[in-house]
PyMOL Python script that loads the backbone (N, CA, C, O; Angstrom):
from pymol import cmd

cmd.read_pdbstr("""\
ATOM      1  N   UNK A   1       3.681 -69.221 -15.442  1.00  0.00           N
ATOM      2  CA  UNK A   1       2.872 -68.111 -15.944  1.00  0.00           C
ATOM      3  C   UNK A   1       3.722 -67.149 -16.756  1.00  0.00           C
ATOM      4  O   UNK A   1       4.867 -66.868 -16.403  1.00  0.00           O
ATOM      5  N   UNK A   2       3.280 -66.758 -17.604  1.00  0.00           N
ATOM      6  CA  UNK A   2       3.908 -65.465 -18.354  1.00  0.00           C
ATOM      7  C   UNK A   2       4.026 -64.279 -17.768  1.00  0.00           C
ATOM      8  O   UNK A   2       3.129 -63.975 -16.982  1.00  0.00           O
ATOM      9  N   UNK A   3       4.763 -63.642 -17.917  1.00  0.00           N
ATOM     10  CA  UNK A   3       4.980 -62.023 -17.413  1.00  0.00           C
ATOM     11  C   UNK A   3       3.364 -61.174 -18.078  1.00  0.00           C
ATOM     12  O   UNK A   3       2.836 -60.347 -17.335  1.00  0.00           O
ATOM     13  N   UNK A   4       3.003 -61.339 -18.848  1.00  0.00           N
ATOM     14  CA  UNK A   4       1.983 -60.517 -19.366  1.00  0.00           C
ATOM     15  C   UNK A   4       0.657 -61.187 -17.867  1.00  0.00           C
ATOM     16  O   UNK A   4       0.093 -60.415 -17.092  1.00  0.00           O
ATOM     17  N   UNK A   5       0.557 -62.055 -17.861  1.00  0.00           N
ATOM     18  CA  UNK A   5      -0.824 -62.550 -17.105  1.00  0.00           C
ATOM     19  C   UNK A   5       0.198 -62.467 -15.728  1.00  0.00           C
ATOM     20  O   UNK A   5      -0.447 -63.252 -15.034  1.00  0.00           O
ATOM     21  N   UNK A   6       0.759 -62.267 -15.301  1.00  0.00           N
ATOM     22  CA  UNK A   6       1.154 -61.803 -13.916  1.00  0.00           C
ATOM     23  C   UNK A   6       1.268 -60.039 -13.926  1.00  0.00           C
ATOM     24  O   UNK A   6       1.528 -59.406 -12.903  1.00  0.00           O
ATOM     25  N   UNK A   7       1.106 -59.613 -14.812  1.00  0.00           N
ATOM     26  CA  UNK A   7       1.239 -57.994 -14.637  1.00  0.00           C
ATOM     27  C   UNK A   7      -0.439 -57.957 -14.347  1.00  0.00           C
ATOM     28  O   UNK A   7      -0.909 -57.399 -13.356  1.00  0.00           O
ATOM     29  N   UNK A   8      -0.982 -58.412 -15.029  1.00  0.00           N
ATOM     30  CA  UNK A   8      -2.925 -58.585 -15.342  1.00  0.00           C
ATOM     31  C   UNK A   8      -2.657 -58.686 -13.601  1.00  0.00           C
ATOM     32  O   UNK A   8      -2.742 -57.655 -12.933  1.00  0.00           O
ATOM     33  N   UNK A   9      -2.376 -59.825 -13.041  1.00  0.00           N
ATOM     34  CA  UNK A   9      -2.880 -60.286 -11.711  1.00  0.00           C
ATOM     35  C   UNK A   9      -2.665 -58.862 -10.653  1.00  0.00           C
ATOM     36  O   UNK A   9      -3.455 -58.377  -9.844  1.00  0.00           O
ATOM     37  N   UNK A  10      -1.794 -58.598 -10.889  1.00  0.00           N
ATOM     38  CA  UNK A  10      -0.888 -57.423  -9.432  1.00  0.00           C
ATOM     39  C   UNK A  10      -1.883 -56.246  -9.614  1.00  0.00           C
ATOM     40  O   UNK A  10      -2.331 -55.606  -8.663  1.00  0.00           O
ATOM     41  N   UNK A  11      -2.308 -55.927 -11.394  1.00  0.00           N
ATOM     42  CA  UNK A  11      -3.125 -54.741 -11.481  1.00  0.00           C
ATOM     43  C   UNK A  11      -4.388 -55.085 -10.779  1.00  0.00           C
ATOM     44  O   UNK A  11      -4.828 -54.310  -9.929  1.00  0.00           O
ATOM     45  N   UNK A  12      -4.868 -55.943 -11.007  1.00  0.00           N
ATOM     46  CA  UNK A  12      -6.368 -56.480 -10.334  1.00  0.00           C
ATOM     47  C   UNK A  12      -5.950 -56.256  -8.724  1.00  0.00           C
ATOM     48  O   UNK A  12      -6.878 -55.605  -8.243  1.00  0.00           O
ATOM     49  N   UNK A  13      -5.022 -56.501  -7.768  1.00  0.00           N
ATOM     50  CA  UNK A  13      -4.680 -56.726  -6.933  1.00  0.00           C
ATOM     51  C   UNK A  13      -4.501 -55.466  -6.512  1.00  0.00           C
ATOM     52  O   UNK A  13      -4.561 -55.361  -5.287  1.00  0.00           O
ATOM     53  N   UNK A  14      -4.252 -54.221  -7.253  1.00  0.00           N
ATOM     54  CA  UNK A  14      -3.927 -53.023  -6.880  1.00  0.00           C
ATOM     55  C   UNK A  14      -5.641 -52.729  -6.713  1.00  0.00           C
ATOM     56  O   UNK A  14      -6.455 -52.488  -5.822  1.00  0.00           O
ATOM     57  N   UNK A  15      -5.609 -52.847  -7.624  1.00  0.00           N
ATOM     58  CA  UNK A  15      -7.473 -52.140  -7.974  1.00  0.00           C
ATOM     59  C   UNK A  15      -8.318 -52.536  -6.514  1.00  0.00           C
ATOM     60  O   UNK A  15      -9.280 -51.889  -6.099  1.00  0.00           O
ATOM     61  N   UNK A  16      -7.963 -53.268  -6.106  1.00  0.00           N
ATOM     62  CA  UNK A  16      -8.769 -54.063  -5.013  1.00  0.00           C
ATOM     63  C   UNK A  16      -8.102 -53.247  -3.579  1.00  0.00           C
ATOM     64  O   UNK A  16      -8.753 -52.836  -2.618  1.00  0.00           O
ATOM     65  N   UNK A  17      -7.110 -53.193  -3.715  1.00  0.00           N
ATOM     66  CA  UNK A  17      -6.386 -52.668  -2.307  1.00  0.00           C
ATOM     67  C   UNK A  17      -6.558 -50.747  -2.289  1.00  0.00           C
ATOM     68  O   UNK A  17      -6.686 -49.922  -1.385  1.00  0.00           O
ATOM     69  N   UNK A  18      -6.475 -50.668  -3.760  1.00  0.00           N
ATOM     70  CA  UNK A  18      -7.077 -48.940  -3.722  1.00  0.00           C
ATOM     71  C   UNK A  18      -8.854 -48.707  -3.060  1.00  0.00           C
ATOM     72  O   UNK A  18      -9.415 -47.913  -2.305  1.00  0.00           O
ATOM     73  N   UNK A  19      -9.154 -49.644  -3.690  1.00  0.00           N
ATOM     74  CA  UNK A  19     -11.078 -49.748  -3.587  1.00  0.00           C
ATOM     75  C   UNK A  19     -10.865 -50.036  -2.097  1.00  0.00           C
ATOM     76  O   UNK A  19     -11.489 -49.086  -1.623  1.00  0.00           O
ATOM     77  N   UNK A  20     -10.342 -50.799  -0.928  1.00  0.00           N
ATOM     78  CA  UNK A  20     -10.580 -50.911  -0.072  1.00  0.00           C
ATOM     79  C   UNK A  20      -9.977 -49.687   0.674  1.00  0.00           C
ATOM     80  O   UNK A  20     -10.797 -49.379   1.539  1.00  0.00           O
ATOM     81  N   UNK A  21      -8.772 -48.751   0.726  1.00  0.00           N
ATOM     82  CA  UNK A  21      -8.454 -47.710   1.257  1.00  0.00           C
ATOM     83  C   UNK A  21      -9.745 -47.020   1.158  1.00  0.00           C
ATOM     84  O   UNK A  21     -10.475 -46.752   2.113  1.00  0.00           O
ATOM     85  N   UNK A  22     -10.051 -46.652  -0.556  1.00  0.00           N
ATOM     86  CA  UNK A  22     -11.199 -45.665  -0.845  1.00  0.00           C
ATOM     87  C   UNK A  22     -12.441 -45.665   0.476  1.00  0.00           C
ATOM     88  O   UNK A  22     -13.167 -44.791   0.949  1.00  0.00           O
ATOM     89  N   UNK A  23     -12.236 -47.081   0.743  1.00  0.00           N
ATOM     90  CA  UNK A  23     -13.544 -47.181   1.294  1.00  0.00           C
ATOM     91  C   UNK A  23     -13.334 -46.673   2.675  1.00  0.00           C
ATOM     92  O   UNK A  23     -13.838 -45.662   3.164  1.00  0.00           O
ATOM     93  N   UNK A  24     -12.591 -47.444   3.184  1.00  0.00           N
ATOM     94  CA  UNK A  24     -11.964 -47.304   4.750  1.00  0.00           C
ATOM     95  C   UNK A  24     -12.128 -45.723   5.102  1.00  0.00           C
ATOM     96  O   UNK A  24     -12.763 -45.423   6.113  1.00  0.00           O
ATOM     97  N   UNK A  25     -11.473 -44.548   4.151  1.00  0.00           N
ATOM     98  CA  UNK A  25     -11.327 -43.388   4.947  1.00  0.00           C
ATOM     99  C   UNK A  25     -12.644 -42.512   4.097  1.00  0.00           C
ATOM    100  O   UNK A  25     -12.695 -41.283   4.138  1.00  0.00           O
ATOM    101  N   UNK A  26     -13.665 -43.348   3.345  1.00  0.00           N
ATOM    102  CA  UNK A  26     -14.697 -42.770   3.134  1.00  0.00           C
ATOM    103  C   UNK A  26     -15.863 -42.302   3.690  1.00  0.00           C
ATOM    104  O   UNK A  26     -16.440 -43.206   4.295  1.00  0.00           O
ATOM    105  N   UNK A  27     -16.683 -40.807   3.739  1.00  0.00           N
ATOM    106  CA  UNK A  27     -17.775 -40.614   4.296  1.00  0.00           C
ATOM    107  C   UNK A  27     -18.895 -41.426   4.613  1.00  0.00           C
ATOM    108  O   UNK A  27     -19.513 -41.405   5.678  1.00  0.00           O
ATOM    109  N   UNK A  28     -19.220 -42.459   3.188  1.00  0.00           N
ATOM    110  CA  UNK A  28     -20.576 -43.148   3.184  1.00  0.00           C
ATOM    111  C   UNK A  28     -19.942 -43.852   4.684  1.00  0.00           C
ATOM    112  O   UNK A  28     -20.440 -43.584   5.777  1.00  0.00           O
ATOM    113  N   UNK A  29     -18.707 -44.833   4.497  1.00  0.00           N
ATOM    114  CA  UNK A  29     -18.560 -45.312   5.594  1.00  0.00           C
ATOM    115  C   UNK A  29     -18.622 -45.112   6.871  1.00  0.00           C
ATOM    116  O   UNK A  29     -18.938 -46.082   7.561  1.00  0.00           O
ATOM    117  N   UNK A  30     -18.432 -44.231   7.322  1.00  0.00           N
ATOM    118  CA  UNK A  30     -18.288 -43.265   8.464  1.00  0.00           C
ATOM    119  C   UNK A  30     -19.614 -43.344   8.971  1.00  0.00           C
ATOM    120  O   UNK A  30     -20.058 -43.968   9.935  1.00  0.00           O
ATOM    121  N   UNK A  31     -20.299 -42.417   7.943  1.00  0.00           N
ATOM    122  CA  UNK A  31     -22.057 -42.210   8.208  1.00  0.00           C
ATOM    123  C   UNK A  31     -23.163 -43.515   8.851  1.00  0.00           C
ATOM    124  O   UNK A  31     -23.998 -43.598   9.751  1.00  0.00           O
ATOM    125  N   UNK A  32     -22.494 -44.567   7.616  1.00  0.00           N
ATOM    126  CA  UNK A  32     -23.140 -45.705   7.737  1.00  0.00           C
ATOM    127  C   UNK A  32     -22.801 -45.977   9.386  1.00  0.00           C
ATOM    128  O   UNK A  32     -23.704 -45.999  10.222  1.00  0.00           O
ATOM    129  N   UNK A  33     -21.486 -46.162   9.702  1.00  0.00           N
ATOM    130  CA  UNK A  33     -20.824 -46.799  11.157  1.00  0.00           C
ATOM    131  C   UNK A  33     -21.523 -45.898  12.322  1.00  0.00           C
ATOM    132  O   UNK A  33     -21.791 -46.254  13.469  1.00  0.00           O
ATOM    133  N   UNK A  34     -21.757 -44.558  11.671  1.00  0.00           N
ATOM    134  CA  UNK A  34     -22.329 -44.188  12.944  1.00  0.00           C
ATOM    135  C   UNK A  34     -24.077 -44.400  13.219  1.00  0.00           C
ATOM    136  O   UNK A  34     -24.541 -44.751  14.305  1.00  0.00           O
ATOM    137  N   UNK A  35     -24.799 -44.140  12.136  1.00  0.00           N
ATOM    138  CA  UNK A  35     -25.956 -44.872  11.893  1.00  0.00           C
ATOM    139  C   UNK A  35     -26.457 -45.915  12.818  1.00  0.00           C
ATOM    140  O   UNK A  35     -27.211 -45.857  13.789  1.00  0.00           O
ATOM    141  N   UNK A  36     -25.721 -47.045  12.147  1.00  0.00           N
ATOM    142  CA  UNK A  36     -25.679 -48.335  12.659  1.00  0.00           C
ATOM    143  C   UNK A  36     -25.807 -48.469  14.211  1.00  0.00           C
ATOM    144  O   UNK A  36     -26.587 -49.113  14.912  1.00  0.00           O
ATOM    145  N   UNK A  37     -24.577 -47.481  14.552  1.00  0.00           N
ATOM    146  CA  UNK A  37     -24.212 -47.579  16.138  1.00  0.00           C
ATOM    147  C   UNK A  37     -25.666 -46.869  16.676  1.00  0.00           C
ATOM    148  O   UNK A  37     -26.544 -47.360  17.386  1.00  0.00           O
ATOM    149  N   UNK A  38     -25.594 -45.846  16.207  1.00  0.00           N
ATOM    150  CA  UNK A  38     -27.153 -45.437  17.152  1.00  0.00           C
ATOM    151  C   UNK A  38     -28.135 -46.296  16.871  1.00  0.00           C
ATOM    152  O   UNK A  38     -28.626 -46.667  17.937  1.00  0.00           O
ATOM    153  N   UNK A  39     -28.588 -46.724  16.080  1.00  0.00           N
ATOM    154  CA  UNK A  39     -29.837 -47.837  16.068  1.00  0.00           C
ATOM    155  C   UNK A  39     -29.602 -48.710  16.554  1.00  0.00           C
ATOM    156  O   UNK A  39     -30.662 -49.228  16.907  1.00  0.00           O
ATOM    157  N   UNK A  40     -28.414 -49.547  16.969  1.00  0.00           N
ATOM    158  CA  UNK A  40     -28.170 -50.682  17.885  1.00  0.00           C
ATOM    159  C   UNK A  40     -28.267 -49.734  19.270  1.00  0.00           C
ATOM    160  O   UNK A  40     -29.070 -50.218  20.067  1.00  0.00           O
ATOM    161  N   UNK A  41     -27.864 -48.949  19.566  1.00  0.00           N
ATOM    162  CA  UNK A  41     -27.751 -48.345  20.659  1.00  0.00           C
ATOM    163  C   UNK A  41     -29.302 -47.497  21.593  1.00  0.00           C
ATOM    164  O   UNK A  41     -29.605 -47.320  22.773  1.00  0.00           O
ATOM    165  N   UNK A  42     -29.659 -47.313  20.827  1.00  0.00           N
ATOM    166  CA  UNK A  42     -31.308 -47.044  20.841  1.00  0.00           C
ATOM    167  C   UNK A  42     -32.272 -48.474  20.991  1.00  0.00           C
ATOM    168  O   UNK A  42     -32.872 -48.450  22.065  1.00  0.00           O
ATOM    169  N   UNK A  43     -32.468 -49.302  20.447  1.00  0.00           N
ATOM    170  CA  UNK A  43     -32.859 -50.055  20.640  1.00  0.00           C
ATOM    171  C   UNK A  43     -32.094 -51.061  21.597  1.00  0.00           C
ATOM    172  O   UNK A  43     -32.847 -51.923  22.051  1.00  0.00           O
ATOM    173  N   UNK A  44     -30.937 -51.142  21.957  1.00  0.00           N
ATOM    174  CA  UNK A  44     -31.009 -51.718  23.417  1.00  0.00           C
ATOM    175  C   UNK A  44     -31.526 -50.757  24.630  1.00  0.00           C
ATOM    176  O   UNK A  44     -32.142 -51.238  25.580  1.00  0.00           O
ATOM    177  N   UNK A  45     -31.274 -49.562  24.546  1.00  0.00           N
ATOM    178  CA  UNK A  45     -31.985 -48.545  25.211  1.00  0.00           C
ATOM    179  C   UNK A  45     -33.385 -48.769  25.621  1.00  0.00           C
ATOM    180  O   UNK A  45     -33.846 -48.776  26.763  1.00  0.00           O
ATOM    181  N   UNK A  46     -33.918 -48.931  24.610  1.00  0.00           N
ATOM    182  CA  UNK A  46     -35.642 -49.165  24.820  1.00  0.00           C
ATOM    183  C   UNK A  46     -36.096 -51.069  24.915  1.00  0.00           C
ATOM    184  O   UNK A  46     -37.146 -51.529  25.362  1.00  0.00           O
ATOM    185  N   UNK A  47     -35.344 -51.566  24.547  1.00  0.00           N
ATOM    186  CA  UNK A  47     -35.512 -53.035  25.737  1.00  0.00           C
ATOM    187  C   UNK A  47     -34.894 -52.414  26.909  1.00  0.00           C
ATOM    188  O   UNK A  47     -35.510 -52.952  27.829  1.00  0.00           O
ATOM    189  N   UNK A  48     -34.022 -51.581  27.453  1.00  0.00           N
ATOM    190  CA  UNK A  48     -33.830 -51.553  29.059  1.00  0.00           C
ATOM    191  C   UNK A  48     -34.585 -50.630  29.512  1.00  0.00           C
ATOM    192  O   UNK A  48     -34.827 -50.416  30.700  1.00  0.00           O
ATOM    193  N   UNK A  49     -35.007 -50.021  28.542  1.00  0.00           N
ATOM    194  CA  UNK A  49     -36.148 -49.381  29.651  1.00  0.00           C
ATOM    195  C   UNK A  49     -35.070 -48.078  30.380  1.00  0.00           C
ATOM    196  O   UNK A  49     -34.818 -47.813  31.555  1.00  0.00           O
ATOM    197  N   UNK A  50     -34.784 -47.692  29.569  1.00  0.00           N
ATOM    198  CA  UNK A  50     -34.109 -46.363  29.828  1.00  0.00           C
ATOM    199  C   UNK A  50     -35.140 -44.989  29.422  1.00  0.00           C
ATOM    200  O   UNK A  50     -36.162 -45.050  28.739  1.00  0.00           O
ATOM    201  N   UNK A  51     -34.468 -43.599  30.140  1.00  0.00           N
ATOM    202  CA  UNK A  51     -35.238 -42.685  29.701  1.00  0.00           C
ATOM    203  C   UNK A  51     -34.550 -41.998  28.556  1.00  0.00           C
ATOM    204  O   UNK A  51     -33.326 -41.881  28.500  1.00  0.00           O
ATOM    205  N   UNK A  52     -35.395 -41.540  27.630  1.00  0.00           N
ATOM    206  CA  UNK A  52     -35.324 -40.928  26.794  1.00  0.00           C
ATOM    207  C   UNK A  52     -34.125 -41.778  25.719  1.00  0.00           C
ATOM    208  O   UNK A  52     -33.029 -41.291  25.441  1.00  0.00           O
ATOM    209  N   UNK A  53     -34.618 -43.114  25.220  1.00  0.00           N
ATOM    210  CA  UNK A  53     -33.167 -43.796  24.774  1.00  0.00           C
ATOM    211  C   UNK A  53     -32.732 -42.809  23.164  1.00  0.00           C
ATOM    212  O   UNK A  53     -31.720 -43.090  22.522  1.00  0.00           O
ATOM    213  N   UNK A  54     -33.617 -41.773  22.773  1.00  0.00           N
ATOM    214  CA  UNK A  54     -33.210 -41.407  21.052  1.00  0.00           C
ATOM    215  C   UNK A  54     -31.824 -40.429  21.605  1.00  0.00           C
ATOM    216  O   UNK A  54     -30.713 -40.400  21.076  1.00  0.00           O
ATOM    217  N   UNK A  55     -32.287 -39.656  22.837  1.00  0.00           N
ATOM    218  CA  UNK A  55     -30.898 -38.764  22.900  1.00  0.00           C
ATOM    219  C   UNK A  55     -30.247 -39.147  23.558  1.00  0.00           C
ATOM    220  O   UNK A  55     -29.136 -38.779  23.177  1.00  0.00           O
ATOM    221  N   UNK A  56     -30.128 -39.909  24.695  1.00  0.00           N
ATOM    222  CA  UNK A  56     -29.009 -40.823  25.358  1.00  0.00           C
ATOM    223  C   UNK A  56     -28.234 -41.298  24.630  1.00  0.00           C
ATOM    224  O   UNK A  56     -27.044 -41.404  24.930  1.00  0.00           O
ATOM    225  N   UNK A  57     -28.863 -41.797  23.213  1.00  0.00           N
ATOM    226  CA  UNK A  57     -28.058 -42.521  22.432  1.00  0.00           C
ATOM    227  C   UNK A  57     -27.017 -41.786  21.976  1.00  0.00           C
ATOM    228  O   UNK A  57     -25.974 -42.216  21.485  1.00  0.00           O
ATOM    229  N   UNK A  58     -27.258 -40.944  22.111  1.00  0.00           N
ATOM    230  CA  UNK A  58     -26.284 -39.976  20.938  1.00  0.00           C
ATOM    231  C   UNK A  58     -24.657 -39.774  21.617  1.00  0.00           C
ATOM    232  O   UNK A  58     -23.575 -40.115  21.139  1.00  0.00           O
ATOM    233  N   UNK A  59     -24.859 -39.337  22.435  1.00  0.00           N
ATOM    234  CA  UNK A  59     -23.717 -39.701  23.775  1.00  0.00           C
ATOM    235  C   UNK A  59     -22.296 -41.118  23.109  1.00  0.00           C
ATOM    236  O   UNK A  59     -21.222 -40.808  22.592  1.00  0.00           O
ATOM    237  N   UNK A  60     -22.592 -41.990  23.259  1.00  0.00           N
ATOM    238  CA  UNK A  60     -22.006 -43.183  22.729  1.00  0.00           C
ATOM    239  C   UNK A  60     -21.518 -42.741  21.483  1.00  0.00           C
ATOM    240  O   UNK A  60     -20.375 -42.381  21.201  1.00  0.00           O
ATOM    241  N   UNK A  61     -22.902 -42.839  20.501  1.00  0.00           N
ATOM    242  CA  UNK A  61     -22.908 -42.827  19.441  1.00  0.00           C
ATOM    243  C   UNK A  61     -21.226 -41.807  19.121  1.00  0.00           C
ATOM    244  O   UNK A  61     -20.180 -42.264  18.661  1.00  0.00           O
ATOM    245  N   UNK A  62     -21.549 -40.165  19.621  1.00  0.00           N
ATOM    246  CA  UNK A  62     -20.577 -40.139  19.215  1.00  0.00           C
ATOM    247  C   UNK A  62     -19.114 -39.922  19.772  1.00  0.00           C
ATOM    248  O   UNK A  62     -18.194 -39.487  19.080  1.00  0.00           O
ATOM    249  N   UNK A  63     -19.040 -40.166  20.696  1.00  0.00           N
ATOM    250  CA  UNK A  63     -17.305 -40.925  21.654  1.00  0.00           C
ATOM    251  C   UNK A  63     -17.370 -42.033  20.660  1.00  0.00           C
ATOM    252  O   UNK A  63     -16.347 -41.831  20.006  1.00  0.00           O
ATOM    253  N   UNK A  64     -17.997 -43.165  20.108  1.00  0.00           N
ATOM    254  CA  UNK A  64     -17.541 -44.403  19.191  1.00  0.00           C
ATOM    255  C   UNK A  64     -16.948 -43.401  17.674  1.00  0.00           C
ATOM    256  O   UNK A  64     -15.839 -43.738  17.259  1.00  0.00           O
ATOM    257  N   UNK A  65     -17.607 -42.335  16.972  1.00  0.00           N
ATOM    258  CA  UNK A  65     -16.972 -42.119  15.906  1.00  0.00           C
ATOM    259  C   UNK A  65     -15.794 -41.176  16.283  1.00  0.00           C
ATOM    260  O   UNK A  65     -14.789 -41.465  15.634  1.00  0.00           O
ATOM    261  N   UNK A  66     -15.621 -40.160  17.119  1.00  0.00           N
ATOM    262  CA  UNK A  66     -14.959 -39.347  17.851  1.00  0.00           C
ATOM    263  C   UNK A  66     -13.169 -40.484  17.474  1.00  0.00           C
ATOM    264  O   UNK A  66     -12.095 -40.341  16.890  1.00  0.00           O
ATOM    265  N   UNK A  67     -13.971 -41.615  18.353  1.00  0.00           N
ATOM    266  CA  UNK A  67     -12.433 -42.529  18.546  1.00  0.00           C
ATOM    267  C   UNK A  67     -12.325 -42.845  17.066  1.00  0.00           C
ATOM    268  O   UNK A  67     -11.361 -42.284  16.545  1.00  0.00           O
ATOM    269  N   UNK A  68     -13.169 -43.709  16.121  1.00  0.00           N
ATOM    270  CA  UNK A  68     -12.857 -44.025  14.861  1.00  0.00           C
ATOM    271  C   UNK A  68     -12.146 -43.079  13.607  1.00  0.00           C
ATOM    272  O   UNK A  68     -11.417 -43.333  12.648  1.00  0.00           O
ATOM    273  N   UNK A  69     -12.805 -41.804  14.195  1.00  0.00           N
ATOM    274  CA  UNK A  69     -12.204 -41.031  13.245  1.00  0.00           C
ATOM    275  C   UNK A  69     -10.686 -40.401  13.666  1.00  0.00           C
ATOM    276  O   UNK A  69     -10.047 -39.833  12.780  1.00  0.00           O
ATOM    277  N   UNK A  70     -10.122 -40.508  15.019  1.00  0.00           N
ATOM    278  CA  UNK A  70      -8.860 -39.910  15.963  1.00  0.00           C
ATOM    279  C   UNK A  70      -7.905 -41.035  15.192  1.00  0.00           C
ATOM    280  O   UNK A  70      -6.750 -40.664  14.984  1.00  0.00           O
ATOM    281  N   UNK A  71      -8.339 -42.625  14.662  1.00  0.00           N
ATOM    282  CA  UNK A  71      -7.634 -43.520  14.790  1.00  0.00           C
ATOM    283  C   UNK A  71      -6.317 -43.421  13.484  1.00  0.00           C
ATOM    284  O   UNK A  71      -5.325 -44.142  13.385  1.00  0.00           O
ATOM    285  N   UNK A  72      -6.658 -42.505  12.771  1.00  0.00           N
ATOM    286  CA  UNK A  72      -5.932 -42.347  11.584  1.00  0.00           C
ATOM    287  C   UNK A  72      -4.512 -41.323  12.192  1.00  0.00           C
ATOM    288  O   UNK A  72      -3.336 -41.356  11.830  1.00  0.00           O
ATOM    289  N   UNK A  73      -5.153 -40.502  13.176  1.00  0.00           N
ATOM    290  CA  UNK A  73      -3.735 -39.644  13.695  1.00  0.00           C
ATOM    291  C   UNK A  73      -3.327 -40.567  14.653  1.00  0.00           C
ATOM    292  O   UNK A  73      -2.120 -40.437  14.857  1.00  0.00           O
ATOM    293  N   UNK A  74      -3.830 -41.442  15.320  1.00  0.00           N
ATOM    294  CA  UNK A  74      -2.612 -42.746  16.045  1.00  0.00           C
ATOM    295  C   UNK A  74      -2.321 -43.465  15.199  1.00  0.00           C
ATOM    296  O   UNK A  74      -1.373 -44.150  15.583  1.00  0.00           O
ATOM    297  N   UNK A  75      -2.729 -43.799  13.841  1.00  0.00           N
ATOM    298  CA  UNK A  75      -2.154 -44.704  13.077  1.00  0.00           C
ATOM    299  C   UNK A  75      -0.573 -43.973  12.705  1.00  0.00           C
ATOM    300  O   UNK A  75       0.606 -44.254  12.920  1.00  0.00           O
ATOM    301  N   UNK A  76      -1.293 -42.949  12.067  1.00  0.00           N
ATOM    302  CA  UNK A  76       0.669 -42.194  11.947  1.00  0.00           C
ATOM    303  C   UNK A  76       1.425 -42.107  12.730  1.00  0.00           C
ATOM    304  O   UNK A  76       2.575 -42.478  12.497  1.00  0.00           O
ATOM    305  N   UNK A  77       1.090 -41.613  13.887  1.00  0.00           N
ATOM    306  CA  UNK A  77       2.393 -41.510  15.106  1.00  0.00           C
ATOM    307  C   UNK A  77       2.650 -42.977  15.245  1.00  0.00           C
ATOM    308  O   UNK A  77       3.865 -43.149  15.336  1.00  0.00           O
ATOM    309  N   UNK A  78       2.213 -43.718  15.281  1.00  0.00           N
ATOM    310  CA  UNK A  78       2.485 -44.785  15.265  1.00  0.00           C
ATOM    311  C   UNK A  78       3.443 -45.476  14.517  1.00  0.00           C
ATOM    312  O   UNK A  78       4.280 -46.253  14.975  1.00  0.00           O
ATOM    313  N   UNK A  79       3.233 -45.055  12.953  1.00  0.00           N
ATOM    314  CA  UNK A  79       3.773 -45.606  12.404  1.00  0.00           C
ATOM    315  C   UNK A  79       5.136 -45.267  12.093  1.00  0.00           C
ATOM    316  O   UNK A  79       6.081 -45.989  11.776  1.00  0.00           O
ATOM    317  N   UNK A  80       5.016 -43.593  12.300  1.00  0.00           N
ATOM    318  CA  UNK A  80       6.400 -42.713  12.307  1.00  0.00           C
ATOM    319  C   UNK A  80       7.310 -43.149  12.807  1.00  0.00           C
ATOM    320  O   UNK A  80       8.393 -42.979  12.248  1.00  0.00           O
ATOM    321  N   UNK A  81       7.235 -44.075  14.379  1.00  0.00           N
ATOM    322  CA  UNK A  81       8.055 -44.469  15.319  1.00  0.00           C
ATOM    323  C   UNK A  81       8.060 -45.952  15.796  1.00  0.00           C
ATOM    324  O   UNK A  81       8.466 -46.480  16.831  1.00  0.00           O
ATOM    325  N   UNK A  82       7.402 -46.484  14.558  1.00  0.00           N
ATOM    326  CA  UNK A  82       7.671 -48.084  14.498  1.00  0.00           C
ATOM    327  C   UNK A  82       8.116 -48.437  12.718  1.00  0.00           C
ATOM    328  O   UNK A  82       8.293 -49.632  12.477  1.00  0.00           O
ATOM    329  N   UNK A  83       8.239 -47.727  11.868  1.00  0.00           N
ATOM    330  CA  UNK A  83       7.791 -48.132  10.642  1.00  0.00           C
ATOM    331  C   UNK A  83       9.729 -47.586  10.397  1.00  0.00           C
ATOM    332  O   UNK A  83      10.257 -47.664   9.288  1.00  0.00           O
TER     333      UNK A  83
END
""", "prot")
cmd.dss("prot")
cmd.show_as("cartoon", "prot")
cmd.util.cbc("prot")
cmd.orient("prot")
């Protein structure tokens, strides 16, 4: 391969690994993940026959983003003292 079409490749390769950070520590994402979690979480609620499954849900719902969103300050300490 030529140096010109291997510079092409790494840029495409950047573009792709920026777009996936973008995404990872993005709001839509977040929103969506927590979304998701309560409507799965609600509706197993109401097949078990729980009371009140819309606000029970919420409980879970958010200890699951609580932890997802904490995971970026264990990612650093983490990495501070392994990296």
């Amino acid at each position: 391969m030529d140096f010109e079409n291997e510079i092409k490749i790494i840029k495409e390769r950047n573009q792709r690994v920026e777009a996936d950070k973008a995404w990872e520590i993005s709001w839509t994402r977040k929103i969506t993940v927590a979304l998701l979690t309560y409507v799965v979480i609600v509706i197993f609620l109401i097949i078990a026959k729980f009371p009140k499954p819309f606000l029970n849900a919420v409980v879970p719902t958010v200890g699951f983003v609580l932890s997802t969103l904490s995971m970026s300050l264990v990612k650093r300490a983490w990495l501070k003292y392994h990296v």
